[in-house]
TIDREN-198715 format. One line per 4 residues: their letters; for each residue x, y, z of C-alpha. Coordinates in Angstrom, 1 decimal. Last residue first. Layout:
BEGIN
a) X,Y,Z  ...
This chain:
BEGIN
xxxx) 69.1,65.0,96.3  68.4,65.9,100.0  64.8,67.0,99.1  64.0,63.8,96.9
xxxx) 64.9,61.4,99.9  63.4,64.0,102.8  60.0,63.6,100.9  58.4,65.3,97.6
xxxx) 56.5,68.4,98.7  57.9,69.2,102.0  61.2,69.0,100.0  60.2,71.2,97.9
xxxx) 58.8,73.8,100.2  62.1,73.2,101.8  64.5,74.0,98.7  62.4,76.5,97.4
xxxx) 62.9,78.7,101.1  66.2,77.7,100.8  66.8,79.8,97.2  64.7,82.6,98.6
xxxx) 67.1,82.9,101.7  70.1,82.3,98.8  68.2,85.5,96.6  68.3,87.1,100.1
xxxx) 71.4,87.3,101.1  73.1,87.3,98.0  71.2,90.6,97.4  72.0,92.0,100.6
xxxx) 76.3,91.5,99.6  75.4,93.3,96.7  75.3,91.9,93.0  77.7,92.8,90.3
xxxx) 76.3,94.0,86.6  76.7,98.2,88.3  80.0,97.6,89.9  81.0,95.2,86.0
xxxx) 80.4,98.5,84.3  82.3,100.4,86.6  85.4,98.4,86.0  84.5,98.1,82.2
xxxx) 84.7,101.7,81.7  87.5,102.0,84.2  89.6,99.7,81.9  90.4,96.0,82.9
xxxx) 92.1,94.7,85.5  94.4,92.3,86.1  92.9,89.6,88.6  94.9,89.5,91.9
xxxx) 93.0,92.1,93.1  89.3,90.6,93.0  91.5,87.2,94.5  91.0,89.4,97.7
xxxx) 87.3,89.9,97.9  86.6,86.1,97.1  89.7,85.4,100.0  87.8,88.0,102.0
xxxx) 84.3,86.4,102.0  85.6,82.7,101.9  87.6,83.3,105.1  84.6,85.4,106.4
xxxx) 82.4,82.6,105.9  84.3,79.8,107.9  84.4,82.0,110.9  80.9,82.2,111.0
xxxx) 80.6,78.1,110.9  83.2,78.5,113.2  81.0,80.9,115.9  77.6,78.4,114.6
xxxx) 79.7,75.8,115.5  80.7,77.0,119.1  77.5,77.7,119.6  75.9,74.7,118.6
xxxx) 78.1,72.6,120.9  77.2,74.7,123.7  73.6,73.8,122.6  73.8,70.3,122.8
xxxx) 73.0,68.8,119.3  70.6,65.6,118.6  67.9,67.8,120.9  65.5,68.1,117.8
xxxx) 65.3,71.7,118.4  68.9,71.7,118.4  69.5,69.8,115.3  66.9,72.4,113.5
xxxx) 69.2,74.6,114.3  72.3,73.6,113.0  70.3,72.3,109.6  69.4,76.2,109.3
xxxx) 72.6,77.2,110.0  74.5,74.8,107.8  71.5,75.9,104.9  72.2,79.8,105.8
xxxx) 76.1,78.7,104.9  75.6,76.8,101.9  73.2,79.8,100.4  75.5,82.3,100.6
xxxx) 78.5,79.8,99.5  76.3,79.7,96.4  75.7,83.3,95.6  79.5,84.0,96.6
xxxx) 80.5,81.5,93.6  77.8,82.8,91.1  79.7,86.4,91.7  82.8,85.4,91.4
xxxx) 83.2,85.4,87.5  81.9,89.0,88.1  85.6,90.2,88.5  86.4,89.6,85.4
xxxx) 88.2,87.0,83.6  89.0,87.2,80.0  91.7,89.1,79.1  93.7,87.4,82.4
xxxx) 93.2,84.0,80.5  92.2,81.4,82.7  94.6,80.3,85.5  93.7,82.6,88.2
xxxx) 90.1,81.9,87.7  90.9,78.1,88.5  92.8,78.7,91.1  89.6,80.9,92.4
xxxx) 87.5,77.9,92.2  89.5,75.6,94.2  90.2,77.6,97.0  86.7,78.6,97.1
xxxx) 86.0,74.8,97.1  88.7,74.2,100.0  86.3,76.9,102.4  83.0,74.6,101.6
xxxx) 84.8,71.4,101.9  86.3,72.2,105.2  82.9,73.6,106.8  81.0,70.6,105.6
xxxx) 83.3,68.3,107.3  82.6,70.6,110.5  79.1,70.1,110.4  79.4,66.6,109.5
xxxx) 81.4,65.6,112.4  78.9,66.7,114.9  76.3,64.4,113.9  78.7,62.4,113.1
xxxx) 79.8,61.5,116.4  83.5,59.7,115.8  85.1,63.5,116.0  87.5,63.8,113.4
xxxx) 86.7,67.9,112.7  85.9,68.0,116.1  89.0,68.7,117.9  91.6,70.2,115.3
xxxx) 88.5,72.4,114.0  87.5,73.4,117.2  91.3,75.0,117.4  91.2,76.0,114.1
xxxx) 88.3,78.6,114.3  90.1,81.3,115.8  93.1,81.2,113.6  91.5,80.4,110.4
xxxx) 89.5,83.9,110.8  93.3,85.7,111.6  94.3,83.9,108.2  91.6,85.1,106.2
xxxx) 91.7,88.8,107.8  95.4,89.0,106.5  94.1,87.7,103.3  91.4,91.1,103.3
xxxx) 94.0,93.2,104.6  96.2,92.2,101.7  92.7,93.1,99.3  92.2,96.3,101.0
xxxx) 95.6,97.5,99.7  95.7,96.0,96.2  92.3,97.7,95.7  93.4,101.3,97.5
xxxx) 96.7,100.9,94.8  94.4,100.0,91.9  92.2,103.2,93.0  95.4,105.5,93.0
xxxx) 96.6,104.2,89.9  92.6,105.4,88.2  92.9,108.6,89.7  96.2,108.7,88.7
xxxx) 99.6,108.4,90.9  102.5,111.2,92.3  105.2,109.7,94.2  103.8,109.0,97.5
xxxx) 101.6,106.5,97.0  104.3,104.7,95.7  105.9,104.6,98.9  102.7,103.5,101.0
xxxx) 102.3,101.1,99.1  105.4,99.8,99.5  105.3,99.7,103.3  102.2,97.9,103.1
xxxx) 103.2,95.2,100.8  106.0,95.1,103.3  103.7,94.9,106.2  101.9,92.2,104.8
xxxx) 105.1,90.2,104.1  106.0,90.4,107.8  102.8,89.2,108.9  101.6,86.4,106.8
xxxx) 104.9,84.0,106.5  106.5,84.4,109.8  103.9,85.8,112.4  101.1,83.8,110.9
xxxx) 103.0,80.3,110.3  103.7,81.0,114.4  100.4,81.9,115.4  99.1,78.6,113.4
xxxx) 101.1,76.3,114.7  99.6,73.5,112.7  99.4,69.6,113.2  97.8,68.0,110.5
xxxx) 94.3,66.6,111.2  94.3,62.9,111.1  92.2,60.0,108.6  90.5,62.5,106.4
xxxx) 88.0,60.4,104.0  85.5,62.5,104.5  87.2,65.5,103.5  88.5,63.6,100.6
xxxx) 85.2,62.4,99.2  83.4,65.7,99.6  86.0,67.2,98.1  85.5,64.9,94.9
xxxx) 88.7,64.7,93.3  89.4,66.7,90.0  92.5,68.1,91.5  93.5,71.5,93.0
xxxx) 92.2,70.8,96.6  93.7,67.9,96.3  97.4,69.0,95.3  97.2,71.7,97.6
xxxx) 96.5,69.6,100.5  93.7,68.7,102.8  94.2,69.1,106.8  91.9,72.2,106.5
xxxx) 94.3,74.2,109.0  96.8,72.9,106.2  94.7,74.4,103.3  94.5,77.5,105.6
xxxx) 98.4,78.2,105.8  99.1,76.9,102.4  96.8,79.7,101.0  97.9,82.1,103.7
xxxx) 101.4,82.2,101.6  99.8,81.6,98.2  97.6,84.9,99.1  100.8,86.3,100.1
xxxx) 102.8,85.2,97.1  100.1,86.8,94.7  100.0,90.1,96.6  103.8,89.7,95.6
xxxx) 103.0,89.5,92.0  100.5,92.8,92.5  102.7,94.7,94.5  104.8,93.8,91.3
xxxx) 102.5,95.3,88.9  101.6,98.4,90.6  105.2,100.0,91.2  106.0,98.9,87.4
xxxx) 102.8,101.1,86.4  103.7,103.9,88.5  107.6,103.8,87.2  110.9,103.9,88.5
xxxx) 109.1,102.5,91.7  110.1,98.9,91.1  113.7,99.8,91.4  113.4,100.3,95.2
xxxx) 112.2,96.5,95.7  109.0,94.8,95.8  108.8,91.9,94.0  110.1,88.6,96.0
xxxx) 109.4,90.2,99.9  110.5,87.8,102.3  108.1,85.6,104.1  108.6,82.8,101.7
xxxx) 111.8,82.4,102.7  114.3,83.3,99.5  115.4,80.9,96.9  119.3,80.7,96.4
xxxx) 120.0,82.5,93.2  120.3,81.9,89.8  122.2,83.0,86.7  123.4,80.1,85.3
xxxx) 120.5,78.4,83.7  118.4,81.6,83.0  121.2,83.4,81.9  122.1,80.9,79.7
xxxx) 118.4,80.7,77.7  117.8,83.9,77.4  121.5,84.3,76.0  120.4,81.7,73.4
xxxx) 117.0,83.2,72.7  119.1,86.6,72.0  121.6,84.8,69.6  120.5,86.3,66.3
xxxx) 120.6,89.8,68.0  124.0,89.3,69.3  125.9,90.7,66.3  123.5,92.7,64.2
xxxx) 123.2,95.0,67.7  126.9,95.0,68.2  127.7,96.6,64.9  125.4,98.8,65.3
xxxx) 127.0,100.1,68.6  129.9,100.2,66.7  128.6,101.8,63.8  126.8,104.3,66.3
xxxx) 130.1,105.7,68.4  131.9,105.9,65.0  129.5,108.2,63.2  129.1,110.3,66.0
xxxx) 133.3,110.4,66.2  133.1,111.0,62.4  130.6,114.0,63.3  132.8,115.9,65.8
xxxx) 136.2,114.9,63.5  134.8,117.2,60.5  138.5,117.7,59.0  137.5,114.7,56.3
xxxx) 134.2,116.4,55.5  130.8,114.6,56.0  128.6,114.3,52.8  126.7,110.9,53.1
xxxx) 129.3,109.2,50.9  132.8,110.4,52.5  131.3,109.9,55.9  130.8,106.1,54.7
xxxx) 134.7,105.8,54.0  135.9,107.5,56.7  133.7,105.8,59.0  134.1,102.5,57.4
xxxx) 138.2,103.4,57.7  137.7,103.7,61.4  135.7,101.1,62.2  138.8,98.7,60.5
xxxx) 141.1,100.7,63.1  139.0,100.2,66.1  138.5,96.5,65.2  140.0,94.9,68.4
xxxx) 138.8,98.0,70.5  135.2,98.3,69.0  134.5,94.0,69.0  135.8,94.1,72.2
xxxx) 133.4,97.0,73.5  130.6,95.7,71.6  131.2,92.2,73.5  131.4,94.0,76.6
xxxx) 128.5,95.5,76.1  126.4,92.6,75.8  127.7,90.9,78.4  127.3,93.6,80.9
xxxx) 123.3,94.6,79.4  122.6,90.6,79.8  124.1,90.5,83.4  121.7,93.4,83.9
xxxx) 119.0,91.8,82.9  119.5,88.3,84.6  119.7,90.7,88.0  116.4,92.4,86.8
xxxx) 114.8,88.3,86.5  116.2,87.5,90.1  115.4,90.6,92.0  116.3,94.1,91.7
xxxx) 119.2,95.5,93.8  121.8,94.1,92.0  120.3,96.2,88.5  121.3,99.5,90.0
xxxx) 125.3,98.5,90.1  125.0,96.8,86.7  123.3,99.8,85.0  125.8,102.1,85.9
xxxx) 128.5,99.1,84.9  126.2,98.9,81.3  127.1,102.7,81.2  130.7,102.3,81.5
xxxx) 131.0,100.7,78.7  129.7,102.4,76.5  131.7,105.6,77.8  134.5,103.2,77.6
xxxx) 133.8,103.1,74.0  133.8,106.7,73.7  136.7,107.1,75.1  138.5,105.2,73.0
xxxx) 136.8,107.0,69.7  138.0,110.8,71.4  141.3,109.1,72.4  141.9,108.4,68.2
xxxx) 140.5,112.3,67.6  143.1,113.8,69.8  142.2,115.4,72.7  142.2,118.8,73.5
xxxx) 141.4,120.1,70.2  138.6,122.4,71.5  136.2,120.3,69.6  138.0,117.3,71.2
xxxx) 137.1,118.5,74.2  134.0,119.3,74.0  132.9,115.9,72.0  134.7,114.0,74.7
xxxx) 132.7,116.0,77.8  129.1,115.6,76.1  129.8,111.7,75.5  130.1,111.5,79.2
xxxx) 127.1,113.4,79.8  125.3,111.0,77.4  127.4,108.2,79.1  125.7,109.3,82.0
xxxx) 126.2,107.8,85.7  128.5,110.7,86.4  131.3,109.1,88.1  130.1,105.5,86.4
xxxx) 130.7,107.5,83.2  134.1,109.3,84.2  135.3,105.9,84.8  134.6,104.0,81.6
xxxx) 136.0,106.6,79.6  139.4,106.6,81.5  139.1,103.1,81.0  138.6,103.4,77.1
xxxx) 141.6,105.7,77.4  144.0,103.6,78.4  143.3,100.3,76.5  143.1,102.8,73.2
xxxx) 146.2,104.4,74.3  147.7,100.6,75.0  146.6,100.0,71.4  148.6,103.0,69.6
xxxx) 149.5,106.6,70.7  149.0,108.1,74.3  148.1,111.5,74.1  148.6,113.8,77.3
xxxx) 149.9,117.0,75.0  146.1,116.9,74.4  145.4,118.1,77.4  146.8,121.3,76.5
xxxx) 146.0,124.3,79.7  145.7,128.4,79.7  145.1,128.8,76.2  142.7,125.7,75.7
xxxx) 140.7,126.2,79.2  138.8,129.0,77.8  137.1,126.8,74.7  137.0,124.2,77.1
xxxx) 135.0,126.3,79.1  132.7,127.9,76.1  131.9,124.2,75.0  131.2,123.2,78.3
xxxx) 128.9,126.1,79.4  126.8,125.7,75.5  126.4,122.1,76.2  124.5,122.8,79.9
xxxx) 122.5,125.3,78.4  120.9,123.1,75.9  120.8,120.2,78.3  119.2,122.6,80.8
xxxx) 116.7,123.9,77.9  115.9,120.5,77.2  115.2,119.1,80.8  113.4,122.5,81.6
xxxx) 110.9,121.8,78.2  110.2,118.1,80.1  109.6,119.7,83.1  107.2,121.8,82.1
xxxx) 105.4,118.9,79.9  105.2,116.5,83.2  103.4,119.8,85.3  101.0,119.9,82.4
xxxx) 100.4,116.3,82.3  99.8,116.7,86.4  97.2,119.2,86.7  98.4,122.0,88.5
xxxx) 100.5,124.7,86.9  104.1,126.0,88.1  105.5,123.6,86.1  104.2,125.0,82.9
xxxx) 105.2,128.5,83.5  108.5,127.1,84.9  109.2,125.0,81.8  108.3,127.7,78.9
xxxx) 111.1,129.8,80.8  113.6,127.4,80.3  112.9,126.5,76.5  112.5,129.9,75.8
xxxx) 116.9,130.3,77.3  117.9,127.4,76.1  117.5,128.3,72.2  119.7,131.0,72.7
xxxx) 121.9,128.6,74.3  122.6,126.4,71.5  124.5,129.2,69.8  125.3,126.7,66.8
xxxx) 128.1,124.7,65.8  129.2,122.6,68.8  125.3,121.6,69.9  124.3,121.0,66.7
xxxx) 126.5,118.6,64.4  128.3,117.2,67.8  125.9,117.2,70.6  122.5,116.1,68.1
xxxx) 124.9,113.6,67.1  126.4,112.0,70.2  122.7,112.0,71.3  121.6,110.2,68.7
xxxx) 124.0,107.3,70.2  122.2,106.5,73.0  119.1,104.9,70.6  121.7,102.1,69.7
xxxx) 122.7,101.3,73.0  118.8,101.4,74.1  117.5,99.3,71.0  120.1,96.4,72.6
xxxx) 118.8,96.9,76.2  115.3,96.7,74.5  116.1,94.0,72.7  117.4,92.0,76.0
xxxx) 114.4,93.5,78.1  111.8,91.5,75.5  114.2,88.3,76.0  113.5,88.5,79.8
xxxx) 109.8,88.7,78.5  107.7,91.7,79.2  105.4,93.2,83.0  106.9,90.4,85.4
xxxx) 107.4,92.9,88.0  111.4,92.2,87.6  111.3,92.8,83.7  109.4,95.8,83.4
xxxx) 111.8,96.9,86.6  114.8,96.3,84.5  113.7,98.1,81.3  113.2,101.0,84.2
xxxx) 117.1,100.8,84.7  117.9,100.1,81.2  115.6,103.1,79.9  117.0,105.5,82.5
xxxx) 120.6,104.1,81.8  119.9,104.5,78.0  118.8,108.6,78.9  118.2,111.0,75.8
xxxx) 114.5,110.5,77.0  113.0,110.7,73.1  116.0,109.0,71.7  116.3,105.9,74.3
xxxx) 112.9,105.7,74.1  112.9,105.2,70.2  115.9,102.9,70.1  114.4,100.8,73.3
xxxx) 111.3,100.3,71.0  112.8,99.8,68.1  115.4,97.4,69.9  112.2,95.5,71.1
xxxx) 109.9,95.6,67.9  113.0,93.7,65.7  112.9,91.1,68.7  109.2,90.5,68.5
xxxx) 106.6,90.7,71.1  107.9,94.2,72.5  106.1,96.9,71.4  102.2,95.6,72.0
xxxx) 103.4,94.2,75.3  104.7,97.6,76.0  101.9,99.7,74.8  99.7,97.8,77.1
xxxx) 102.0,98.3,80.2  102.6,102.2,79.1  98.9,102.4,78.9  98.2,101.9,82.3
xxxx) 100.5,104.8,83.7  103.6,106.6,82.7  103.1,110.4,81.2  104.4,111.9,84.3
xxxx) 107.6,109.6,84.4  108.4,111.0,81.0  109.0,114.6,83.1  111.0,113.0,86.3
xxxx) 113.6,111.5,83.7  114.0,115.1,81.1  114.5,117.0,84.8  116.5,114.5,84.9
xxxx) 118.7,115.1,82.2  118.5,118.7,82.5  120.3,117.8,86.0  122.7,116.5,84.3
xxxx) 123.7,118.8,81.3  123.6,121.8,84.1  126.2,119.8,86.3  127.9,119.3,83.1
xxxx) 128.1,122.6,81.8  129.3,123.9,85.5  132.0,121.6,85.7  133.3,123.3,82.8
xxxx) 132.3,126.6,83.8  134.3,126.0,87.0  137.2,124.7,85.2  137.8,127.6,83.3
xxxx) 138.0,129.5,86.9  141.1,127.2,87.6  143.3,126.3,90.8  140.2,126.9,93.0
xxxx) 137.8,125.4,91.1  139.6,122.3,90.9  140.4,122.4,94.2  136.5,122.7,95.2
xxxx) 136.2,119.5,92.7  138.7,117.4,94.0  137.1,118.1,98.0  133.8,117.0,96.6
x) 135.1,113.8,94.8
């Protein structure tokens, strides 16, 4: 493409300010990109849900965005990581994707009735200078706006270079001479539209190049409305091609932006000539002139794209539905990242979300791991049964390789999450962001720490946690059940209502495992003063028994991340409300301290009740 271009240049200076307009038009458009991307955050995942709960909200929203960024592959392609992290409905993304087609076609009109009849690059030149004071300032909303003013005076500039190229490239060359009449032209030149937009990866830019021309008569007006459906067309293809690398629910996405512009594009092509007369006949009655070709081709490009909307819009639950029943994929280890992915970053708030779903697989990942070191299962530990009951009743410990479960399930996802971090980090995040990412971080360290306490404890486990002396037994029994009951009261966190869980649902839980683990070391040694336990064997309990709390510790610390949370004046609120690690210490100290003057009071019967 490189070597084309320098021998375009070479054979014609016209052609350089034509290529010149559209390198200009691009990188306005992402100069337009990197400035909305300044202004993502928590609210855009709150003003999402809000936005997208019906179908009619959905293609307004992807209408609106799709006007305000003058990008539908930037709003498909970060549509696509909403929909990957989990943040809206596959059936959100599909109105969106729908809102999008229609919102791409504003540009079309702002290019033709504006940018073809006015100096559009006196208005350029403010716009550009505005954008380098403000991007030259620090704080980053300021810095977003700047680029955001470059974006439109690059656009600006970048239609009045092609419109004064093709104006130049008239008298020295006639594309139109080129025309190919009847359906194979429209065949023809729908692909021709379809391959300068996956060139370019803009069907704005595309859009840009077919209103030029035909403004400088070097098309004629029937190519100008075939090319414009391939530029349609094209753009679901640029959507496509970044889509594959997002994971199941982007790749249902993008199948869903395909399908449903192909179906526009059929519905254009086979009715092309019945568009055309509704064009003619509704330009007629809002005021557009017969010789006005710019604005009929507008006109065109969004009553087909309308057209498409009223179509598959009744059917959207149905195409939810087939995608999700045909469009699979074979299940990945559990080891391998399910969330984090290079489209994920498009946006600070996507970024966050799925780091968060993925945290959730590697909590899930060390949760198997433990439960097995526990030799209880899932199903158990998330039952009604009495724990105490099905610890007891454990007839063999399950074997586990626990180095190997570590390296393959615990490990290589870790580093991932870690990896990922440390690529958001790097793109610019609020204060509050920033804090969400140090959480998320601290809290895979804290699972990681989990795991690596299970690992030292399970060997005593495997050996005494059956062992026909009870005396030693029960120790250990009371180990299992304590660590399976935080697994069983975080599930049951998880599974509330994210609106209404916060972080200090926890704090009773820590308070009692507290005071369960100074009782097991009180009863520990009072068993050795009694000489019923050898000392060597009271170490090595009191070492598990120590083991056992910092699983419970981290996986209360981690499940903190897992929650979604809420806004900074409620996060600091619940810091103050929260107790201290040293005032669980002692309110379970004074809790025991109850416990045995009450016992002393009333008998060993009433105490143990």
């Amino acid at each position: 493409m490189l070597m084309g271009l320098g021998y375009g240049f070479w054979v014609s200076p016209t052609f350089k300010e034509i290529a010149a307009g559209v390198a200009l038009f691009l990188f306005g458009m992402l100069s337009l990109e990197q400035g909305f991307k300044a202004f993502t955050g928590g609210a855009l995942e709150r003003v999402l849900r809000g936005s997208t709960n019906r179908l009619w909200k959905s293609i307004g929203f992807g209408v609106i965005s799709t006007t305000l960024m003058q990008s539908s592959t930037l709003v498909s392609l970060v549509t696509i990581s909403f929909v990957s992290a989990e943040m809206i409905t596959l059936a959100a993304g599909i109105g969106i994707i729908m809102g999008a087609n229609l919102g791409t076609t504003t540009g079309a009109w702002l290019i033709a009735g504006l940018g073809m009849t006015v100096n559009i690059a006196e208005y350029a030149m403010p716009a550009l200078v505005f954008g380098v004071v403000l991007l030259l300032q620090k704080p980053k909303a300021m810095k977003g706006l700047g680029y955001l003013a470059m974006g439109v005076g690059f656009l600006f500039l970048g239609i009045a270079y092609m419109k004064s190229g093709f104006d130049a490239f008239q008298g020295a060359f006639d594309l139109s001479a080129y025309a190919v009449e009847g359906f194979l032209g429209v065949l023809l030149y729908t692909a021709i539209g379809v391959a300068i937009t996956v060139v370019m990866q803009s069907s704005h830019a595309t859009l840009l190049v077919i209103i030029a021309a035909l403004a400088a008569g070097q098309i004629t007006y029937d190519n100008a409305l075939a090319l414009a459906i391939g530029a349609n067309l094209g753009s679901a293809i640029t959507t496509a091609i970044g889509g594959m690398t997002a994971n199941l629910g982007g790749k249902r996405l993008a199948v869903a932006h395909v399908i449903f512009n192909l179906l526009t594009a059929a519905v254009a092509i086979a009715l092309i000539r019945q568009i055309g007369w509704a064009v003619d006949y509704l330009g007629g009655l809002i005021g557009i002139a017969d010789d006005n070709l710019l604005l009929k081709l507008a006109l065109f490009h969004t009553l087909f794209n309308l057209f498409g909307v009223i179509l598959l819009a009744p059917f959207t639950r149905l195409l939810e539905s087939f995608l999700i029943r045909h469009v699979t994929s074979v299940a990945k280890p559990m080891e391998q990242p399910r969330y984090l992915y290079p489209g994920a970053l498009e946006t600070s708030s996507s970024a966050i979300n799925a780091l968060r779903k993925e945290l959730g697989r590697l909590y899930d990942n060390a949760y198997d791991l433990i439960a097995k070191g526990l030799s209880l299962s899932r199903s158990v530990i998330e039952s009604d049964q009495s724990l105490t009951a099905a610890v007891a009743s454990t007839q063999r410990m399950i074997p586990l390789d626990v180095d190997d479960v570590y390296e393959r399930k615990i490990k290589s996802l870790h580093s991932a999450i870690i990896a990922f971090i440390s690529e958001t980090q790097g793109r610019g995040l609020a204060a509050s962001e920033g804090n969400q990412l140090y959480a998320l971080q601290q809290a895979s360290r804290d699972i990681v720490e989990a795991v690596k306490a299970m690992k030292h404890m399970h060997k005593n486990l495997s050996t005494y946690g059956l062992s026909s002396d009870p005396i030693v037994r029960g120790p250990y029994n009371r180990i299992r059940r304590r660590i399976a009951r935080v697994f069983r009261e975080i599930q049951q966190i998880r599974s509330q209502d994210p609106e209404t869980v916060t972080s200090l649902s926890l704090d009773a839980l820590k308070l009692s495992l507290e005071t369960s683990s100074q009782d097991l070391t009180s009863d520990i040694n009072e068993m050795i003063r009694s000489r019923r336990l050898a000392p060597g064997m009271a170490t090595s309990m009191m070492n598990d028994e120590s083991y056992a709390s910092e699983i419970c510790d981290n996986l209360i610390e981690a499940s903190k991340a897992l929650l979604q949370p809420g806004t900074p004046e409620d996060e600091a609120m619940e810091d103050k409300l929260a107790l201290d690690d040293d005032e669980i210490q002692r309110i379970a100290a004074d809790r025991n301290s109850e416990t045995k003057r009450f016992g002393a009071h009333h008998g060993p019967e009433k105490a143990s009740q």
